[in-house]
C-alpha positions as CSV (number, residue, x, y, z in Angstrom):
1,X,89.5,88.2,80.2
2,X,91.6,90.2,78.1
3,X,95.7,90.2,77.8
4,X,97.9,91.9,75.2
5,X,101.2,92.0,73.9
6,X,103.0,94.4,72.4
7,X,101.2,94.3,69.0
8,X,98.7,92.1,69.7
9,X,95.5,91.9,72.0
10,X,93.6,89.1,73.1
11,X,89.7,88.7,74.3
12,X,89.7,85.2,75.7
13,X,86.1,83.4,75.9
14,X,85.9,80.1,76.7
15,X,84.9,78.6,73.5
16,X,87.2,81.1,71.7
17,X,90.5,83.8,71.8
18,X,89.9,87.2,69.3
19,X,92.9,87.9,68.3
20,X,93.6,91.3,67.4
21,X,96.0,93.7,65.3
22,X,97.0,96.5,67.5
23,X,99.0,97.6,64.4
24,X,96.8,98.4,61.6
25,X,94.5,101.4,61.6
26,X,90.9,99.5,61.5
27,X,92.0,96.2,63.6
28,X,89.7,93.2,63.1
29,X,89.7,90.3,65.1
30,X,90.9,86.6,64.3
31,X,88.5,84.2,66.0
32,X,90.4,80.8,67.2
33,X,88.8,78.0,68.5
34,X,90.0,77.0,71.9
35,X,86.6,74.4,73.2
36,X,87.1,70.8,72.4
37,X,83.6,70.9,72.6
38,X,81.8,74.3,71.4
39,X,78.7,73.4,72.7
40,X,80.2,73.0,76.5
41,X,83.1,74.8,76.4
42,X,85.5,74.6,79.9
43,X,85.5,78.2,81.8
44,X,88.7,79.3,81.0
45,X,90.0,81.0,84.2
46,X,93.9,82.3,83.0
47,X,95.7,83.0,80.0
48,X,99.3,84.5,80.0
49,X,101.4,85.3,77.1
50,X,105.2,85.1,76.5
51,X,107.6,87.6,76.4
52,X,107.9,87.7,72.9
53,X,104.0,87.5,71.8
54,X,104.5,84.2,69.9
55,X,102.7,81.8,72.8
56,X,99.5,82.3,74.9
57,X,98.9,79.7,77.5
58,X,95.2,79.3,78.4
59,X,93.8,77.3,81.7
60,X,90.3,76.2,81.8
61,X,88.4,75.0,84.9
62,X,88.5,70.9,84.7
63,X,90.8,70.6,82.4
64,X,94.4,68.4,83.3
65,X,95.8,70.0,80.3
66,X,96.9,73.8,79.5
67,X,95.7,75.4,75.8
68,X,98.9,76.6,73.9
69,X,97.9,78.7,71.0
70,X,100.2,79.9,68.9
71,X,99.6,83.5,68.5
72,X,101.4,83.7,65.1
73,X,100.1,80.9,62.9
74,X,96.7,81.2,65.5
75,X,97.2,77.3,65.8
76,X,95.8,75.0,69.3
77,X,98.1,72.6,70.6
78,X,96.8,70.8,74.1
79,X,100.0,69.9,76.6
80,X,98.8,67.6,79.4
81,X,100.2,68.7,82.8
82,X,99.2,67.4,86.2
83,X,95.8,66.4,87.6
84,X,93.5,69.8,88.5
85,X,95.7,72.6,87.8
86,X,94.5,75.1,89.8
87,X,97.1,78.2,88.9
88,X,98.6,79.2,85.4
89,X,101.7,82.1,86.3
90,X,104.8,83.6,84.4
91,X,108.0,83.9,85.8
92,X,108.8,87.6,86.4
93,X,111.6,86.4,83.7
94,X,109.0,85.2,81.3
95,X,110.9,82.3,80.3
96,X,108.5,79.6,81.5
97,X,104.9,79.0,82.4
98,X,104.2,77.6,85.8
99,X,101.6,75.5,86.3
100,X,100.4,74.5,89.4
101,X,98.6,71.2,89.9
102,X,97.0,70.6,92.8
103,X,95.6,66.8,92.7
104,X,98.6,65.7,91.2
105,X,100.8,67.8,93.7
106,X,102.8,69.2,90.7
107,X,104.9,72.1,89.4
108,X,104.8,72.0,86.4
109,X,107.6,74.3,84.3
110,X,107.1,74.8,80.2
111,X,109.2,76.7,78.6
112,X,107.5,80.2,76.5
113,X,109.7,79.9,73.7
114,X,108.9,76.6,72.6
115,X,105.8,75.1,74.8
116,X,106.2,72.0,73.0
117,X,109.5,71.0,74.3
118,X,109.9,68.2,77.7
119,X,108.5,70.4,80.6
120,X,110.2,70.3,84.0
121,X,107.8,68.6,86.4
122,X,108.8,69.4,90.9
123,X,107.2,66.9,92.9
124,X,105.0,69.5,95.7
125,X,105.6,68.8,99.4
126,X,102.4,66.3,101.1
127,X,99.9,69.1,101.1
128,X,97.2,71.0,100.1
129,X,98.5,73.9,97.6
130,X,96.9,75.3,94.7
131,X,97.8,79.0,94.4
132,X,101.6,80.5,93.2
133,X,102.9,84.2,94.4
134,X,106.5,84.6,92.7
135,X,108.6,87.4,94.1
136,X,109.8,90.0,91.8
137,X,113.1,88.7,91.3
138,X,112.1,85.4,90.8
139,X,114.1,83.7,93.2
140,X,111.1,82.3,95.2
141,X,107.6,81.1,95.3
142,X,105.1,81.1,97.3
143,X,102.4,78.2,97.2
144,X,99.6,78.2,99.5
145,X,95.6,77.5,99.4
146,X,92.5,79.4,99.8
147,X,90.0,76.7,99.0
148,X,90.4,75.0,102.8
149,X,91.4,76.2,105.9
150,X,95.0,75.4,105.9
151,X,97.8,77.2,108.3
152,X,100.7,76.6,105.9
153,X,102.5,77.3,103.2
154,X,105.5,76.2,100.8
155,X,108.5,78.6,99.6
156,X,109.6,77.3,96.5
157,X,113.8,78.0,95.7
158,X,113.6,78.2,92.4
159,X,117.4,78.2,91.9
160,X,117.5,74.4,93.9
161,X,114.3,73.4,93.4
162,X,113.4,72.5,96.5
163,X,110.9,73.5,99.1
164,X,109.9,73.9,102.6
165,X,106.7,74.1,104.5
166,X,106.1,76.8,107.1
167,X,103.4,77.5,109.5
168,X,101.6,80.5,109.6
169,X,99.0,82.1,112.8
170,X,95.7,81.2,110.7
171,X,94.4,80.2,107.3
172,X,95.3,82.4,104.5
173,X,92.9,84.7,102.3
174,X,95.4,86.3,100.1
175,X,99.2,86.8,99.8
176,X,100.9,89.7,98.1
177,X,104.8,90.2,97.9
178,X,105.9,94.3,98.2
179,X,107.5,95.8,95.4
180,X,111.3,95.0,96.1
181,X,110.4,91.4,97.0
182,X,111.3,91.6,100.4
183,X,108.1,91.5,102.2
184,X,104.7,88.9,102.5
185,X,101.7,89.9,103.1
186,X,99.6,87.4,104.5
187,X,95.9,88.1,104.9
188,X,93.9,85.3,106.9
189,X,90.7,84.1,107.0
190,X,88.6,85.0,110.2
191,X,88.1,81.3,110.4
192,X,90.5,78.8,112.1
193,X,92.6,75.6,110.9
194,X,90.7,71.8,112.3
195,X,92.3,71.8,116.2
196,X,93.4,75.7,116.8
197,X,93.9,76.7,120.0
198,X,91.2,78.8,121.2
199,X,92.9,80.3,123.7
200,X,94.8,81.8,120.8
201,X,95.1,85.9,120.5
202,X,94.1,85.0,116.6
203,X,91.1,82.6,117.3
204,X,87.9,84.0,115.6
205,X,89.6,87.1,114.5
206,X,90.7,88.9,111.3
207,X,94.3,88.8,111.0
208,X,97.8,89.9,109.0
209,X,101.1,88.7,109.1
210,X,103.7,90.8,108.3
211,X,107.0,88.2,106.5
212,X,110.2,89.2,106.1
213,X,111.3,87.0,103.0
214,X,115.1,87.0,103.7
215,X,114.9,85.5,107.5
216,X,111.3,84.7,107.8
217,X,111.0,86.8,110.6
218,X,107.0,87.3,110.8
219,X,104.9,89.9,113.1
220,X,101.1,88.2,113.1
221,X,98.9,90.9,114.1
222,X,94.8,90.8,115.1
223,X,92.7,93.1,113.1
224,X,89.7,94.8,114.1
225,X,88.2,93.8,111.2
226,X,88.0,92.4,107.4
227,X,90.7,94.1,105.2
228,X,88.8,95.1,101.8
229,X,91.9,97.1,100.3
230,X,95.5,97.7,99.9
231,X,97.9,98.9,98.3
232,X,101.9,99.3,98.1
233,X,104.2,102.2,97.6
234,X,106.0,101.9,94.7
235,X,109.6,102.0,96.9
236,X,108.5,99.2,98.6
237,X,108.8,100.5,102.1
238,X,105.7,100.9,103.3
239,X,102.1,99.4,102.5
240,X,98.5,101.1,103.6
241,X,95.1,98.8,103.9
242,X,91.3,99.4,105.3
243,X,89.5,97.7,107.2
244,X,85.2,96.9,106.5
245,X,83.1,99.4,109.1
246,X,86.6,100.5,110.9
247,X,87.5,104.3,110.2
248,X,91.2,103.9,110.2
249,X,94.0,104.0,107.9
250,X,96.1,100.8,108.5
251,X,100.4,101.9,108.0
252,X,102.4,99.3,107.6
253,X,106.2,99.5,107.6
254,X,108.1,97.1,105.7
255,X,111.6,97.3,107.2
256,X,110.4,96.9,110.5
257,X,107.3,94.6,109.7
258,X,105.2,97.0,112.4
259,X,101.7,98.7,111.5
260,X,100.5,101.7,113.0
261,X,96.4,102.5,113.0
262,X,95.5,106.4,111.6
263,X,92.4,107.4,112.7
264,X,90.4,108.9,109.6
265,X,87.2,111.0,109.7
266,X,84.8,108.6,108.7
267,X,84.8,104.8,107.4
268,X,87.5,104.5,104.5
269,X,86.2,103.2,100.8
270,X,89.4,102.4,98.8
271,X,92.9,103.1,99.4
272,X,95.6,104.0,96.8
273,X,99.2,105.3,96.4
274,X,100.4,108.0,93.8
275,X,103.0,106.5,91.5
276,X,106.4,107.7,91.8
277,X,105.7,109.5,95.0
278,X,105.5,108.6,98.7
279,X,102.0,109.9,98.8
280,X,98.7,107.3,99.7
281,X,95.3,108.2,100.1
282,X,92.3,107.0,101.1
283,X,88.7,108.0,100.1
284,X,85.8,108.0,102.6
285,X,82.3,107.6,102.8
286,X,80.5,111.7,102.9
287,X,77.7,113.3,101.0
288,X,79.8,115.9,99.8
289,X,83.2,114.0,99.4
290,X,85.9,113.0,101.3
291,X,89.5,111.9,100.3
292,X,92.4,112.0,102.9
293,X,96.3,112.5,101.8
294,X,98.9,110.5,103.9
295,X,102.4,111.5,103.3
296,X,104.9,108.6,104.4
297,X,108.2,110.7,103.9
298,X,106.8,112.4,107.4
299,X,104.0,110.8,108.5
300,X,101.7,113.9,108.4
301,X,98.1,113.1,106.8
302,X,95.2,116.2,105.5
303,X,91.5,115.6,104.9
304,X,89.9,117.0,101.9
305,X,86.2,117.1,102.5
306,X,83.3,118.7,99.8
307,X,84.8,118.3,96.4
308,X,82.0,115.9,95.2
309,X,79.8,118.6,94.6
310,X,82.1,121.7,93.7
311,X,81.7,124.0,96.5
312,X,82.2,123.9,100.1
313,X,85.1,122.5,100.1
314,X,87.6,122.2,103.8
315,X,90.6,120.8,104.8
């Protein structure tokens, strides 16, 4: 995994971190040790660095402690944290590295600027969450699981510290947070929690829940089938995903947590939005090419088909 600072990149292995001088003409890299043991290094599965270059924090697979290197002296220093941290983040503030420990049922807080000083331990509510999603301003988290079918959740206020457990429809693949922070996306697994209902609408189904952050207002919709991509417009008001085998363009509307279902031409491949604009498209599976434009200031959407190869080329 690489990361990078303003002046300086890292390559992260997980016996050793290159580190590398983005400000000379013919950079070469520093190798650091970050492996108690060489021979069987831990997988290192994150590394973020602080806001002013001076720290990376390093999380390996196993390990109850987080790597601190000091990117400036390219010293180790190990800071034992909870038992089986299972998700290294920054805050959107970059002021402290969260940790989150699962077997311990931790949060654990250290600070960028000086790593080595008493970390802020939060005692996590009686159950099973291993995963962190902050929102942009960094007012809240959101701490869930992927690794068992569990239907809840934690929102963590970071300004009191406290938290509270919510239910949710099903399980939970992924979360994402839109761009101005007021919207979660919660993808579910098609599997249910121990003792669902099977008479439920969501039983044995794909499903999304569309959150409203500021009153927890939620819209939990069945989907026809597995989402595979997504993406949000950069103003945060709406958000597009695909479905596997299903030729439609999913439209989802932020403000009003409602999705609409835009029939495409044939099955979608990967979905994107064009910075800056209000503009997503989505390509699609066709010998000679095909890429449809969806423009969410009107709701009007054009196919392209035939640029692949040059030449008979349609709208």
């Amino acid at each position: 995994m690489d990361q990078a600072s303003e002046n300086l990149a890292l390559v992260v292995s997980d016996a050793q971190v290159a580190l590398i001088d983005l400000t000379v003409a013919e950079p070469e890299p520093r190798m650091v040790e970050v492996a108690e043991d060489p021979l069987d290094p831990r997988v290192a599965r994150e590394v973020v660095v602080g806001p002013d270059g001076s720290y990376a924090f390093v999380r390996q697979y196993g390990a109850d402690d987080i790597v601190v290197l000091d990117l400036v002296l390219a010293d180790v220093e190990r800071l034992a944290v909870g038992t089986n941290p299972t998700d290294l983040d920054l805050t959107p503030d970059g002021t402290k590295a969260v940790v989150v420990c699962r077997g311990s049922r931790e949060l654990w807080l250290l600070d960028t600027a000086d790593p080595g000083s008493v970390a802020q331990v939060l005692s996590l509510p009686d159950e099973l969450l291993g995963s962190l999603l902050m929102t942009p301003d960094g007012s809240k988290g959101l701490l869930y699981t992927t690794a068992a079918l569990t239907d809840r959740y934690a929102v963590w206020d970071v300004a009191a510290g406290s938290f509270q457990v919510r239910e949710l429809v099903k399980p939970v693949a992924g979360m994402t947070v839109s761009p101005t922070g007021e919207t979660l996306l919660v993808f579910h697994t098609e599997e249910d929690a121990d003792g669902a209902d099977p008479a439920s609408a969501y039983y044995g189904e794909w499903a999304l829940t569309l959150l409203d952050l500021d009153d927890f207002r939620v819209n939990p919709l069945v989907l026809a089938g597995e989402p595979t991509a997504f993406a949000h417009a950069d103003d945060g008001e709406k958000g597009y995903f695909i479905m596997e085998g299903e030729p439609y363009l999913v439209v989802m509307d932020y403000g009003s947590l409602q999705a609409d279902d835009l029939e495409l031409k044939s099955l979608p491949l990967h979905v994107g939005t064009l910075p800056t604009t209000t503009w997503a498209y989505v390509s699609q599976t066709h010998d000679l090419g095909r890429i449809s434009f969806y423009q969410g200031a009107d709701g009007s959407m054009e196919t392209i088909t035939g640029f692949e190869l040059n030449g008979e080329t349609e709208h």
